[in-house]
Every structure is written in structure tokens, then in C-alpha cells.
C-alpha positions in Angstrom: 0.0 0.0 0.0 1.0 3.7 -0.7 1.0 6.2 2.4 -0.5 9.0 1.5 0.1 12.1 3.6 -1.7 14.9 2.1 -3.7 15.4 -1.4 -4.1 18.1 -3.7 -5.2 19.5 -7.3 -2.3 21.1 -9.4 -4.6 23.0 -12.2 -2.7 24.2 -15.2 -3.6 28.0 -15.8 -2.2 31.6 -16.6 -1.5 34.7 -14.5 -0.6 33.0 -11.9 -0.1 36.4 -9.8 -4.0 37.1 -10.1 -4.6 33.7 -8.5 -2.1 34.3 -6.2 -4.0 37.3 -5.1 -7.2 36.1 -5.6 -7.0 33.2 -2.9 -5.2 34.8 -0.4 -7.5 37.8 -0.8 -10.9 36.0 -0.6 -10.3 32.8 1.1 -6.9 33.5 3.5 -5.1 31.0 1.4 -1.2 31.6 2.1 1.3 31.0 -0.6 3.7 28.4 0.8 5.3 28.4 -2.8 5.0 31.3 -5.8 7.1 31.4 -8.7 5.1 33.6 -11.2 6.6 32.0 -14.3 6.0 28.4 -13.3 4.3 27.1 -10.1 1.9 28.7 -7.4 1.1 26.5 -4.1 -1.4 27.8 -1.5 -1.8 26.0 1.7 -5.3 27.4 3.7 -3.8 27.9 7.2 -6.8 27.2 9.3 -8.0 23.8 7.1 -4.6 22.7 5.8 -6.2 22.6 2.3 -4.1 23.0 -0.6 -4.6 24.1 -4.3 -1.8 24.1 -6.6 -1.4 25.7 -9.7 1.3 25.2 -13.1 1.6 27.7 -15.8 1.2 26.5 -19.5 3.9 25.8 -22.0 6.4 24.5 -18.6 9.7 23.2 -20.1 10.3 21.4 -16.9 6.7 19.4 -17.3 6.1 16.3 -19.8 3.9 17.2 -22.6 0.2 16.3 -21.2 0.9 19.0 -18.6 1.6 21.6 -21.4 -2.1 22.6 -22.1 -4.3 24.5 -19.6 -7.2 23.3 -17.4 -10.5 23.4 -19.1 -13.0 24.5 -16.7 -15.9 22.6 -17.7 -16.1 19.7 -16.2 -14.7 20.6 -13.1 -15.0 22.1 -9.9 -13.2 23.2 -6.8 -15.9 22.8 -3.9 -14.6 24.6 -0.4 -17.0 24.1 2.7 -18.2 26.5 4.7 -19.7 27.0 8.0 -22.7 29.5 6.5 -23.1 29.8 3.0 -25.6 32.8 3.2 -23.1 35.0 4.8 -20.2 33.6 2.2 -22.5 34.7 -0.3 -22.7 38.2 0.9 -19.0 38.9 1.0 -18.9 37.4 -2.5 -21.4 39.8 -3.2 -19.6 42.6 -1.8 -16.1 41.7 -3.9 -17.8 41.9 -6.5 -16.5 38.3 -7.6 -17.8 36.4 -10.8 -20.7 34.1 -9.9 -21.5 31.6 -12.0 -24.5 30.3 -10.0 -26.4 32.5 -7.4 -27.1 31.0 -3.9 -29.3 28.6 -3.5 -30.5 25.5 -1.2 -30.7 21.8 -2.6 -33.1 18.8 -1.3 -29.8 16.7 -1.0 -29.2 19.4 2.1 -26.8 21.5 0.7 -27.1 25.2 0.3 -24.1 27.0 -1.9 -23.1 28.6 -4.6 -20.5 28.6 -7.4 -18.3 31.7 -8.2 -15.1 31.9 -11.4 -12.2 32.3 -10.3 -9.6 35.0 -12.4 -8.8 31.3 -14.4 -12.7 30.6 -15.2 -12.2 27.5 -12.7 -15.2 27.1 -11.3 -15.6 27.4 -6.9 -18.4 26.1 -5.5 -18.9 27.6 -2.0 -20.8 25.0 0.2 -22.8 24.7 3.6 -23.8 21.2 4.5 -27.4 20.9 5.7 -29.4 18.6 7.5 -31.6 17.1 4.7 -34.6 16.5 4.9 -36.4 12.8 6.2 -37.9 11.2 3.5 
């Protein structure tokens, strides 16, 4: 068996310096790693969560890493304790929603926002769901 100690996504994508600022700004992400012309690592200092992040067109990557991260498809979900108030503040930024707030009968409420890459967040609170 492999030990695993900690698990992350590395998502290929440009401007690494918006993203950089982007996470730390809106989610207290820390960069534990930042070189703009290659790799960005964040490390959420609370959670221990991490996100990673590869520019395009990396010499020092094989080939299949060359192309960037298509966003559909995919989605970064973050948990958090109220979405309603989450929702506010990403209100308030002004940041790119790609779905408005909203409760589901699976007992979730959330909502998904772009970040600067066109990745797409989704902002979670876990509900109790309803008996059926």
C-alpha cells in the first residue's frame, strides 16, 4: 500500500499572480510556494487545504501538462460553515458568480463563483436534509 500524507489538485492555468491574489484575498489562502513564471502553491492555514497551480507551456513538465485546465467539467468545492453570509462577501467583492445561492433537497445550500482562471468554486454549507 502507498501512504498517502496529504492530497491536492495542481490546475494548469495563466496569470498565476491574479490567482495568487485572488485566494489569499478571498479565502486566506497563504502561498507556501509562488514562482510567477512556473508554479503557485497555496496552503489554507486554518483547514490545511491545498490548491496548486502550473503555468502553460512548462519546459520542466512532460507534454500532457503543457495545455491549460479546461473549466468545464470541473469544480473546486470549499466548505463552509454559513453559505448565506459567504455569499454576501462574495457579493460585496464583486466576484464572478457563475450560479447564485441557492438551497438543494440533497441538504446542501451554496453557490458557485469563477475564479480569475474561469475555474469554477463552489462555496458549500452542509445541511441537515430533509427525512424522506
Amino acid at each position: 500500500m502507498i501512504d498517502i500524507q496529504a492530497m491536492f489538485p495542481v490546475m494548469v492555468a495563466e496569470n498565476l499572480t491574479t490567482l495568487k491574489s485572488f485566494y489569499t484575498t478571498v479565502f486566506g489562502f497563504n502561498a507556501v510556494f509562488f514562482q510567477p513564471d512556473f508554479y503557485l502553491h497555496l496552503v489554507h492555514p486554518s483547514t490545511g487545504i491545498q490548491l496548486g497551480f502550473l503555468m502553460p507551456e512548462h519546459q520542466s513538465q512532460p507534454q500532457f501538462l503543457h495545455a491549460l485546465m479546461q473549466s468545464d467539467g470541473y469544480v473546486i468545492s470549499l466548505e463552509v460553515a454559513d453559505a448565506q453570509k459567504a455569499y454576501k462577501a462574495a457579493l460585496e467583492l464583486k466576484l464572478d458568480m457563475a450560479m447564485e445561492l441557492k438551497d438543494e433537497t440533497w441538504g446542501q445550500r451554496h453557490f458557485i463563483l469563477n475564479d480569475p482562471a474561469g475555474l469554477k468554486i463552489d462555496v458549500v454549507q452542509h445541511m441537515e436534509a430533509p427525512a424522506h
